[in-house]
ZAMARGU-4260 file (C-alpha; in steps of 0.2 Angstrom, whole numbers, plus 5000, padded with zeros to 4 digits):
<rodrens>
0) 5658/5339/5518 | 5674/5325/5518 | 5690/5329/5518 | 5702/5326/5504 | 5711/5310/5500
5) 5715/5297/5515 | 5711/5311/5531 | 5698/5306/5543 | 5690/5315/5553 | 5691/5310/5571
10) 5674/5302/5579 | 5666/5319/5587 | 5674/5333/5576 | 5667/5342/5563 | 5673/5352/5550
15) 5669/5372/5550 | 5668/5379/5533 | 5675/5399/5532 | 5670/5405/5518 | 5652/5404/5509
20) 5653/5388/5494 | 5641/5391/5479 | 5630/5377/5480 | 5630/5376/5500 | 5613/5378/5507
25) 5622/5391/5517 | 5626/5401/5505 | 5612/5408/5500 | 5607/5415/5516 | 5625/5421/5516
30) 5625/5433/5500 | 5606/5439/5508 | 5616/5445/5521 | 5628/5454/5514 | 5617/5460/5499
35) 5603/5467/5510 | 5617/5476/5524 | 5624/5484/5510 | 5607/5490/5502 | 5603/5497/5519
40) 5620/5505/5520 | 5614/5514/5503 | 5599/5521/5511 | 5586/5508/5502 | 5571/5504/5513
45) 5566/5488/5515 | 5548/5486/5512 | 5544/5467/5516 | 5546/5456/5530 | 5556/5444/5521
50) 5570/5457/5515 | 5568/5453/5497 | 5560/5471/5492 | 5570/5486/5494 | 5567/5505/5488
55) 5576/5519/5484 | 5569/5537/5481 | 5578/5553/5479 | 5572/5569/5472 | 5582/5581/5459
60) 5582/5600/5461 | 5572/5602/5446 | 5557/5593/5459 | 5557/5575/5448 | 5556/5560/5459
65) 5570/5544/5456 | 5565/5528/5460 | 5575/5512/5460 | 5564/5497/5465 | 5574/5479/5468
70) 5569/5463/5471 | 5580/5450/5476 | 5579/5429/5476 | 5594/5420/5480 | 5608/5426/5468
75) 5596/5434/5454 | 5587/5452/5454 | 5575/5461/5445 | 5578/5481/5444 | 5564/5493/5442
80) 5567/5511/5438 | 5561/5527/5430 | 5577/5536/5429 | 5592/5528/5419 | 5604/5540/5424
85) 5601/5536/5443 | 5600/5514/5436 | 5618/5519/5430 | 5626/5528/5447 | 5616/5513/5458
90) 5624/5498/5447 | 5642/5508/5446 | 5641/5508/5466 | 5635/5489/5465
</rodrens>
């Protein structure tokens, strides 16, 4: 990363990015963190070692079993489910 217009940076200092830049290798490995903290927050269960595959089950009180299944590679995801109503409250709370 270089500074903007004429500034230089002097010869051992770096520069310290604060925020997460789409594009930055960084990045990614940033919105993984804060996409999987919040899936755990929402009780989903993680169910690889890599943290891409997460699960959610909850059953109704007529005994029927929801299941939202969610697999994540860098800033895309694929959404598995047999329940739409539940699909609908998990992507209002996304």
């Amino acid at each position: 990363m270089n500074l903007p217009g004429r500034y230089k940076l002097p010869p051992g200092k770096a520069l310290e990015c604060k925020k997460m830049l789409y594009g930055l290798k960084q990045c990614a490995f940033g919105w993984h963190e804060i996409i999987s903290g919040w899936l755990l927050e929402h009780s989903f269960e993680n169910l690889d070692t890599d943290g891409v595959t997460f699960k959610k089950e909850t059953t109704k009180l007529d005994g029927t079993v929801s299941k939202i299944l969610l697999t994540i590679h860098v800033d895309d995801a694929i959404v598995a489910t047999n329940d739409d109503e539940y699909y609908q409250k998990f992507m209002d709370k996304l």
